[in-house]
N, CA, C and O atoms as CSV, one atom per row, in Angstrom:
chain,resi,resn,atom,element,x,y,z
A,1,UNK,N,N,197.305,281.421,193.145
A,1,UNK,CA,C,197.307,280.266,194.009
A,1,UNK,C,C,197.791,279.057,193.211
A,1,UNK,O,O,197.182,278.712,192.199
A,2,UNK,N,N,198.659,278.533,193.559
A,2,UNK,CA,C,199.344,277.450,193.003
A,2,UNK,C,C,199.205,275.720,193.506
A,2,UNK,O,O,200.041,275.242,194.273
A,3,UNK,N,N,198.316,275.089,193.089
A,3,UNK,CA,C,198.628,273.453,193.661
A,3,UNK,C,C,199.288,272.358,193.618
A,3,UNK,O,O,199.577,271.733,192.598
A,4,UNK,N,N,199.569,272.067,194.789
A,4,UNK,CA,C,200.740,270.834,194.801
A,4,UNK,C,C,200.379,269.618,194.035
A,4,UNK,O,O,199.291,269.292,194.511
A,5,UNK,N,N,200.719,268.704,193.039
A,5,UNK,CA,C,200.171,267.825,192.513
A,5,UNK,C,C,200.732,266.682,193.361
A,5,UNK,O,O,201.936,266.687,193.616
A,6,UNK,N,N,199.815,265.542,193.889
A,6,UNK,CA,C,200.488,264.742,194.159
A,6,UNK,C,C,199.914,263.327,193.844
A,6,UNK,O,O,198.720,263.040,193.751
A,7,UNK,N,N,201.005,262.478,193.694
A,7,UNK,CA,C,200.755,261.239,193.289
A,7,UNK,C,C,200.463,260.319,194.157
A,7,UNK,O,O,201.050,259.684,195.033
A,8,UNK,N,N,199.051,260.421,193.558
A,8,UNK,CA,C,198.520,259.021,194.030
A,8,UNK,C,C,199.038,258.002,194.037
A,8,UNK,O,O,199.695,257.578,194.988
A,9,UNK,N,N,198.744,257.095,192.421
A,9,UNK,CA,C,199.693,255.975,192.713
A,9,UNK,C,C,200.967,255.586,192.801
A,9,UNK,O,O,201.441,254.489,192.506
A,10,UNK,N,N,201.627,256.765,193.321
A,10,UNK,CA,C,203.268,256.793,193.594
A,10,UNK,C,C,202.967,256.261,195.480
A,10,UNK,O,O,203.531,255.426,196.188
A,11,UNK,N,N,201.989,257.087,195.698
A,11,UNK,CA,C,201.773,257.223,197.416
A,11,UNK,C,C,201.299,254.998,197.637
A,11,UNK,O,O,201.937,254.161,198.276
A,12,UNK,N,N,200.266,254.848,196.970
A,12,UNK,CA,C,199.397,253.560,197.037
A,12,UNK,C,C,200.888,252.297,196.813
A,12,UNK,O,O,201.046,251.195,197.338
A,13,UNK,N,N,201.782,253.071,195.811
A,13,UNK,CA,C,202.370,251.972,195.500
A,13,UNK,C,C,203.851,251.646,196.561
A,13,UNK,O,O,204.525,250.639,196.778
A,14,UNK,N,N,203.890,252.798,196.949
A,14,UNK,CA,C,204.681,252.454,198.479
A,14,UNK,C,C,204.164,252.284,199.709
A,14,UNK,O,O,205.027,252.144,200.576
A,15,UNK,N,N,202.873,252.242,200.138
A,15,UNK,CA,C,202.220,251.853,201.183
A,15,UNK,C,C,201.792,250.317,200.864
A,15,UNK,O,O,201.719,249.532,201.809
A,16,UNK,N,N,201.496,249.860,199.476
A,16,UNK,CA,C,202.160,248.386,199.012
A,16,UNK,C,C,203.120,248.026,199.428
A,16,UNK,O,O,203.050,247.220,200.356
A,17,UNK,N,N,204.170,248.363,199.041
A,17,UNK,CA,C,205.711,247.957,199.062
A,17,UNK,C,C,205.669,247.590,200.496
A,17,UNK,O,O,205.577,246.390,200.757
A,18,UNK,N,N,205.719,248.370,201.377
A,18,UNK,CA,C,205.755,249.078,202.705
A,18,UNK,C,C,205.119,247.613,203.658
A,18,UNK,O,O,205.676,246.679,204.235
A,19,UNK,N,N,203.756,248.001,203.454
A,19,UNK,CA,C,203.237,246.374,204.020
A,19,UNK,C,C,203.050,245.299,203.532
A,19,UNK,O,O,202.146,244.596,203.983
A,20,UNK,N,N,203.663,244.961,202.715
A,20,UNK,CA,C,204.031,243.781,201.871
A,20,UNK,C,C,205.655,243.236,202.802
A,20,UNK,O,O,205.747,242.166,203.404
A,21,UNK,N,N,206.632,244.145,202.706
A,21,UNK,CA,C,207.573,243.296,203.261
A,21,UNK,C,C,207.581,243.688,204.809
A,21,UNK,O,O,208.589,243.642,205.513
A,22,UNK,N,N,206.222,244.106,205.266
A,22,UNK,CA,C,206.068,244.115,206.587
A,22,UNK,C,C,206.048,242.742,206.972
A,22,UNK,O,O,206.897,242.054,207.537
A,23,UNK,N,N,204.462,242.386,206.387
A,23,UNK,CA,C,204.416,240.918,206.031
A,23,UNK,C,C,205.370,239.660,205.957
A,23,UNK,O,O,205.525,238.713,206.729
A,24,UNK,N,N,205.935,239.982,204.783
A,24,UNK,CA,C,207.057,238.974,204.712
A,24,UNK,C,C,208.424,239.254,205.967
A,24,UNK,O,O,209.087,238.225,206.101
A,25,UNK,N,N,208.708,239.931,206.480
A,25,UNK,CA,C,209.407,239.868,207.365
A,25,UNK,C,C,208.937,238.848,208.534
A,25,UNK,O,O,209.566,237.920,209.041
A,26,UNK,N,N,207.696,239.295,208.784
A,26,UNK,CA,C,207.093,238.759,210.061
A,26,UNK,C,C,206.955,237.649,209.656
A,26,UNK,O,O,207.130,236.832,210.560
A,27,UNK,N,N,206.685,237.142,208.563
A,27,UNK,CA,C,206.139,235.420,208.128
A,27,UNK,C,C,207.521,234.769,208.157
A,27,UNK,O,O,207.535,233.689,208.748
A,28,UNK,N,N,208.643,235.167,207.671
A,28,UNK,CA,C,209.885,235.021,207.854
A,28,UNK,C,C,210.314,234.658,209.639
A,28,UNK,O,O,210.958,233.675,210.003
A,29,UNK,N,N,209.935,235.392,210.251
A,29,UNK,CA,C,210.418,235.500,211.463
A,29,UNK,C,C,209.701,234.210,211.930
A,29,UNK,O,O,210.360,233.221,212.251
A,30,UNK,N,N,208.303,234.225,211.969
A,30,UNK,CA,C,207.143,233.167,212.432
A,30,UNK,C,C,207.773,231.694,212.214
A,30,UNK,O,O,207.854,230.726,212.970
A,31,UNK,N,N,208.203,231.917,210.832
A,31,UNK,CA,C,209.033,230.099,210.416
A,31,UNK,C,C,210.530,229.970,211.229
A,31,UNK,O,O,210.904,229.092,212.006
A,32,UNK,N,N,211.019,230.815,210.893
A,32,UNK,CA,C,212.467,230.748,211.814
A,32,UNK,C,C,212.225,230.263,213.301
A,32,UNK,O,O,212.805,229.281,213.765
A,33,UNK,N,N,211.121,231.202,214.166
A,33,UNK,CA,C,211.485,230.985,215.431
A,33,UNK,C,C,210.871,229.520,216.106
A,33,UNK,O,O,211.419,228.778,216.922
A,34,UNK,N,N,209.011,229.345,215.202
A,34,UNK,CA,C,207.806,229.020,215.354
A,34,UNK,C,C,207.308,229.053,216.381
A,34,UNK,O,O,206.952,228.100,217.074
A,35,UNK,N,N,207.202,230.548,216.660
A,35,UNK,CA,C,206.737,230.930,218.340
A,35,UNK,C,C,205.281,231.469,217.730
A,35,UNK,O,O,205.026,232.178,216.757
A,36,UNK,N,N,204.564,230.918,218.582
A,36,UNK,CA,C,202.842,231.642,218.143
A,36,UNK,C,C,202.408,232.926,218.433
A,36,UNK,O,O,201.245,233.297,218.276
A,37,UNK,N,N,203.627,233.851,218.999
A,37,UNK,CA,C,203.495,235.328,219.304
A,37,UNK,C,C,204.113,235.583,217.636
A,37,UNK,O,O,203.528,236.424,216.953
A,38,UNK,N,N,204.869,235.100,217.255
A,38,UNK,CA,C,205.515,235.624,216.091
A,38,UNK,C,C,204.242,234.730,214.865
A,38,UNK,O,O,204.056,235.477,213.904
A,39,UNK,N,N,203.721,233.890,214.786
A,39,UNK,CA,C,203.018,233.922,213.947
A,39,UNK,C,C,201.635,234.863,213.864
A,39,UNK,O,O,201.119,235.239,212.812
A,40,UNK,N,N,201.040,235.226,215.531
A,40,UNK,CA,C,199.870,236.295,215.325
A,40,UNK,C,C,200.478,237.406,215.229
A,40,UNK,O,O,199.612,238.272,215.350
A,41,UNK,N,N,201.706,237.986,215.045
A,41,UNK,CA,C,202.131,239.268,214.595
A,41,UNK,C,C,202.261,238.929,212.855
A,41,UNK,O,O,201.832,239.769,212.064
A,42,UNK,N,N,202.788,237.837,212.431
A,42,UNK,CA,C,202.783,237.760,210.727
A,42,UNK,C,C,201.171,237.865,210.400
A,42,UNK,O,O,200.898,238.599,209.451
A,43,UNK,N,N,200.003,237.182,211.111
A,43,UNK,CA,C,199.073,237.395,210.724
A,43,UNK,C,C,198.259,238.709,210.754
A,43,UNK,O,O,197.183,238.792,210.163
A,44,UNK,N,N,198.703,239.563,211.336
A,44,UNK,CA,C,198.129,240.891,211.457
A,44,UNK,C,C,199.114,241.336,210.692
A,44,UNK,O,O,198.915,242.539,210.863
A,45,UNK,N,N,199.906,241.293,210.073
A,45,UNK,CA,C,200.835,241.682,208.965
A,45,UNK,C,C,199.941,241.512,207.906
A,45,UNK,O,O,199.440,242.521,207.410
A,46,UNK,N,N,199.625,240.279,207.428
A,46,UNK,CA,C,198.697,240.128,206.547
A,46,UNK,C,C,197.778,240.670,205.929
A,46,UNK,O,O,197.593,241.000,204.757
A,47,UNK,N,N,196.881,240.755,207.417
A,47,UNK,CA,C,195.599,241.685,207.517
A,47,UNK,C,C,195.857,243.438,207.260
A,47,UNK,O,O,195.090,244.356,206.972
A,48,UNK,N,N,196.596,243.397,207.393
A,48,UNK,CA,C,196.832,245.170,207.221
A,48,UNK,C,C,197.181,244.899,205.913
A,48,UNK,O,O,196.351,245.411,205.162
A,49,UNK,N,N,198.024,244.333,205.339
A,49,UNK,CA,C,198.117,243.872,203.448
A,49,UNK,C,C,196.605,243.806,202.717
A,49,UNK,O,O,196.251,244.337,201.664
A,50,UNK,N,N,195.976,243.115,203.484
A,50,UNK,CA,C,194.836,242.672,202.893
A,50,UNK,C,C,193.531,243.831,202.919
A,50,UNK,O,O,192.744,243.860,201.973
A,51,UNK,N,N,193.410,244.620,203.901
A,51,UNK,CA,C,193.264,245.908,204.489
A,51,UNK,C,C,193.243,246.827,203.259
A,51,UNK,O,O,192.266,247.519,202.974
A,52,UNK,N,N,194.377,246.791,202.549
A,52,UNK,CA,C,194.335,247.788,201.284
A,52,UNK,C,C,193.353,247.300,199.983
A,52,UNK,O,O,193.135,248.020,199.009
A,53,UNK,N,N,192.929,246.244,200.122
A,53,UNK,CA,C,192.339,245.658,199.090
A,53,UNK,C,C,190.898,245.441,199.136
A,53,UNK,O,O,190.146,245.270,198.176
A,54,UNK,N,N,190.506,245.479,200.837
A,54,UNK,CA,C,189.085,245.395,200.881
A,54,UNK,C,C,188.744,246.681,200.987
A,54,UNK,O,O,189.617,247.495,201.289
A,55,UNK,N,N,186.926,247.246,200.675
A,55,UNK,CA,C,186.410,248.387,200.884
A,55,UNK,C,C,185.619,248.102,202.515
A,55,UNK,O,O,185.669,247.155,203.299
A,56,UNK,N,N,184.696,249.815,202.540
A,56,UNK,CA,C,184.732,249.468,204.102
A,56,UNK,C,C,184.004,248.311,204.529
A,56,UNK,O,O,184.455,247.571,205.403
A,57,UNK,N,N,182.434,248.026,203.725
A,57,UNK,CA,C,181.880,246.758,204.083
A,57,UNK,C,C,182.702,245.842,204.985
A,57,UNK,O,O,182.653,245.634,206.197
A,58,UNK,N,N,183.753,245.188,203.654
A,58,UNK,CA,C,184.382,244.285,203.696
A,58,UNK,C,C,185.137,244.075,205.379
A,58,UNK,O,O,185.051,243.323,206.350
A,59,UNK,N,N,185.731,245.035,205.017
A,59,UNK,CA,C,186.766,245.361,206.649
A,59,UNK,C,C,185.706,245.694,207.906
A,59,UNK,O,O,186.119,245.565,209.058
A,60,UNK,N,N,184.286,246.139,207.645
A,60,UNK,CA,C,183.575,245.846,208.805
A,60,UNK,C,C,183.186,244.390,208.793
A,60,UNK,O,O,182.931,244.095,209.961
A,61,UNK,N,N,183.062,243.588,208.190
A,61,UNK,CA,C,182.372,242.406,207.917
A,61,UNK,C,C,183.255,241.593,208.587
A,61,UNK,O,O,182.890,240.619,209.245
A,62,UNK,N,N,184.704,242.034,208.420
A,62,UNK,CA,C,185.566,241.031,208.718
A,62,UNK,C,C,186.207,241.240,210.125
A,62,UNK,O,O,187.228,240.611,210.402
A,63,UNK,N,N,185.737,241.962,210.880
A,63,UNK,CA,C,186.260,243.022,212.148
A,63,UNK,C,C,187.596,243.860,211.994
A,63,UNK,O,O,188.395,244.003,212.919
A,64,UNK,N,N,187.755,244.407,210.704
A,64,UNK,CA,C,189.151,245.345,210.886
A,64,UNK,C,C,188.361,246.840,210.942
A,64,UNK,O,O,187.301,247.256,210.473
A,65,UNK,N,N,189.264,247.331,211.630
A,65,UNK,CA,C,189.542,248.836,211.254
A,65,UNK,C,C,188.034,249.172,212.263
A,65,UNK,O,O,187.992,248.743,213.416
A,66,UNK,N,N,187.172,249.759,211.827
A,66,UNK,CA,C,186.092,250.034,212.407
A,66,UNK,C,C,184.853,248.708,213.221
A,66,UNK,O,O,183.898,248.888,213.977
A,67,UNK,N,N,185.426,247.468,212.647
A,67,UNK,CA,C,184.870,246.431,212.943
A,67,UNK,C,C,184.893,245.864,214.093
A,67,UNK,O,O,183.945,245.269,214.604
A,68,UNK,N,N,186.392,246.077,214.740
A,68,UNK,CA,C,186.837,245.631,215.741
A,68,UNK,C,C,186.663,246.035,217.110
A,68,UNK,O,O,187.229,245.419,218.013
């Protein structure tokens, strides 16, 4: 039986990448247009950035993910 090795922080560091210039796209867009549909989409951009950094407490505390 043979196991697949796989990388963690190869996986963590493109789901970074990933919603990071999710983020910046949308915050980008928010200043260009300054429509308040495009700034609560940069801000839930954010929150999903920020999402990777809190544990679950945190993200219940704050209403994400299971909080909400």
């Amino acid at each position: 039986m043979s196991a697949k090795i796989v990388d963690l922080r190869g996986r963590r560091d493109e789901m970074l990448d990933a919603r990071w210039n999710t983020y910046v796209a949308a915050q980008r867009r928010a200043q260009a247009s300054l429509r308040i549909e495009d700034g609560k989409a940069a801000g839930r951009a954010w929150r999903q950035w920020l999402d990777l950094w809190m544990n679950e407490d945190q993200r219940e505390w704050t209403g994400g993910k299971n909080g909400r």
